[in-house]
C-alpha positions, 0 to 999 in steps of 0.5 A: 520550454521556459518556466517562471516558477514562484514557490513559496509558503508563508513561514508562521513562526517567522511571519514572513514569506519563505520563498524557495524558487522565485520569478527572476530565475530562469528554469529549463526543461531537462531532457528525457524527464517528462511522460507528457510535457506541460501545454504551454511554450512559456509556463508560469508556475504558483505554488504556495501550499507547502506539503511537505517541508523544507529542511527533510534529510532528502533535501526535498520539499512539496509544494501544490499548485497549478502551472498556465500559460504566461502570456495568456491568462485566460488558458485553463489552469493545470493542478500540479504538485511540485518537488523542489530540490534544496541540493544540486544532490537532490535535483539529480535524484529528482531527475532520475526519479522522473527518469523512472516515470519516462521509462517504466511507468508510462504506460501505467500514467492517467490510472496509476501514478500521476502524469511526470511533466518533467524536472526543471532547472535553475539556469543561475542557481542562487543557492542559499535559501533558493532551491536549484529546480524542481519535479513537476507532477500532476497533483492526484489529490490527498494523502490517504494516511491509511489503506481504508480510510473512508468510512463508508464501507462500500467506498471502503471497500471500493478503494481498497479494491482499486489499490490492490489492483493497482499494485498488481498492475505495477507489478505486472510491469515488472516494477516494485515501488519500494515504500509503499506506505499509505503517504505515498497513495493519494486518493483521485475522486476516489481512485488510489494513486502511487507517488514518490517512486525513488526507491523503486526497483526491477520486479520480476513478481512472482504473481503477475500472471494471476487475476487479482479477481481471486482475492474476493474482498473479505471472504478469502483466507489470507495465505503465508507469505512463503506461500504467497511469494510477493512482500510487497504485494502481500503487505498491500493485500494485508494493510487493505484488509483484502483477506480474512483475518490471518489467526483465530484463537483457540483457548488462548493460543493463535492459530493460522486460519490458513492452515488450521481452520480445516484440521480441528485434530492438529489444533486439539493435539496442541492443546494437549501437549501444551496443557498443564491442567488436564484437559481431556482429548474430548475437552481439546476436540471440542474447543477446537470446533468450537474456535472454528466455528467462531471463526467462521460465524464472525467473518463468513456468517453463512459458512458459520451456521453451516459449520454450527448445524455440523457439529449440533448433529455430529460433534459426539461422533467427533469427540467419539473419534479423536478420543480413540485416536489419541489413545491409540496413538498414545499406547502406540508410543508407550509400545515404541519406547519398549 
């Protein structure tokens, strides 16, 4: 397959055309780089909307586009996006990148990553300002520059729900995307999709068996990352707010929701090793509770009322029983140093 590519932006500052891959240069398909090859035996490619620019110390520069049959200019446009390699270096990594996508995420193409139409190269590379081929992709839509960035809570919502899951299944094929930033998720009518795989790597994740329906959006405690076993999918799962906030506070101190939200007495036994101002165990206990019950108010409303109809009947009793705990633990320690 043959490409005639013109890729080019329009150079403000220099009010002049940059142009870095150009008609008159002949681009052949490489070998084992496309997940779907372009429809067409000769493909013309204009890109003028420069995305990223040139000059990037990876010696890559993105353009958006659409590619359509040279010889008939009545076919249907395909939108693309366009890495263009400034660096014979950088064509060999655009290679193996797209090489990644033959091999390891063919599977994941049409709901997880874009279709790779392959990598083309300058048959006579020019050099100088001209770039020495380019990475073909299927354009997915914009950049989303945060994890939740609708304003609509529901489409919020929605969209942080399909990221978690489709990190999930790219980890369920034993692939770790390596950058998962936010510039590297474009959002499709509303679905995420992962971009820019050079630095991807095997993944053996430890939570590919598990559903993701167990993470309910918003109502779930988030776990320690020990605990939970995956960075890359933790740090997903934290940047889309999927869980509740990992800290509450109790009396200035931050306290792990995780582990501290159902053990009132080990937050109480904190405030009063740490306190200097002679907080009584009543005073600590109750603080405690009542940080709980914060806690539980603001991000699970009904567990919150729950929780505080709990301690309108029985926080005396609580106070009652860890006063005498603590006292006694207290002449237990006195006893042990004699």
């Amino acid at each position: 397959m043959s490409l005639v590519a013109d890729v080019s932006s329009y150079d403000t500052f220099e009010e002049e055309l940059d142009v870095i891959l150009h008609s008159g240069m002949t681009l052949q398909a490489v070998k084992g780089t496309s997940v779907r090859p372009l429809p067409f035996a000769h493909c013309k490619l204009d890109a003028t909307v420069e995305l990223t620019a040139r000059g990037k110390p990876n010696g890559v520069a993105v353009y958006r586009g659409i590619t359509r049959d040279e010889h008939n200019s009545n076919s249907a446009p395909i939108k693309v996006a366009v890495k263009v390699a400034e660096r014979l270096s950088s064509l060999g990594e655009l290679t193996r990148e797209a090489k990644f996508y033959v091999d390891r995420l063919r599977g994941l193409v049409d709901y997880c990553v874009p279709v790779c139409y392959g990598v083309y190269q300058v048959q006579d590379p020019e050099g100088g300002q001209y770039g020495f081929g380019c990475l073909i992709l299927e354009d997915c839509g914009d950049r989303v520059y945060s994890f939740v960035h609708y304003s609509d809570e529901d489409d919020k919502t929605l969209f942080r729900t399909r990221l978690v899951n489709v990190v999930f299944e790219l980890h369920k094929s034993n692939v770790r995307h390596g950058d998962l930033q936010s510039k590297h998720i474009l959002d499709k009518d509303g679905w995420p999709y992962l971009v820019d795989f050079s630095r991807a790597t095997d993944h053996a994740c430890p939570r590919a068996s598990d559903p993701t329906s167990e993470i309910e959006f918003g109502k779930t405690l988030q776990p320690s990352l020990e605990t939970f076993g995956c960075q890359e999918f933790y740090e997903t799962c934290v940047d889309a707010k999927a869980w509740l906030p990992y800290t509450f506070k109790c009396d200035g101190t931050a306290f792990p929701a995780y582990s501290h939200l159902r053990a009132p007495r080990t937050v109480a036994d904190f405030l009063m090793k740490m306190d200097t101002t002679g907080t009584t165990p009543r005073e600590a206990i109750e603080l405690a509770h009542r940080a709980i019950c914060d806690y539980y108010k603001k991000h699970l409303p009904e567990k919150g009322e729950a929780y505080e109809d709990d301690l309108d009947k029985n926080l005396v009793f609580y106070c009652d029983q860890y006063e005498e705990d603590y006292a006694r633990r207290l002449a237990e320690d006195v006893d042990a140093e004699y």
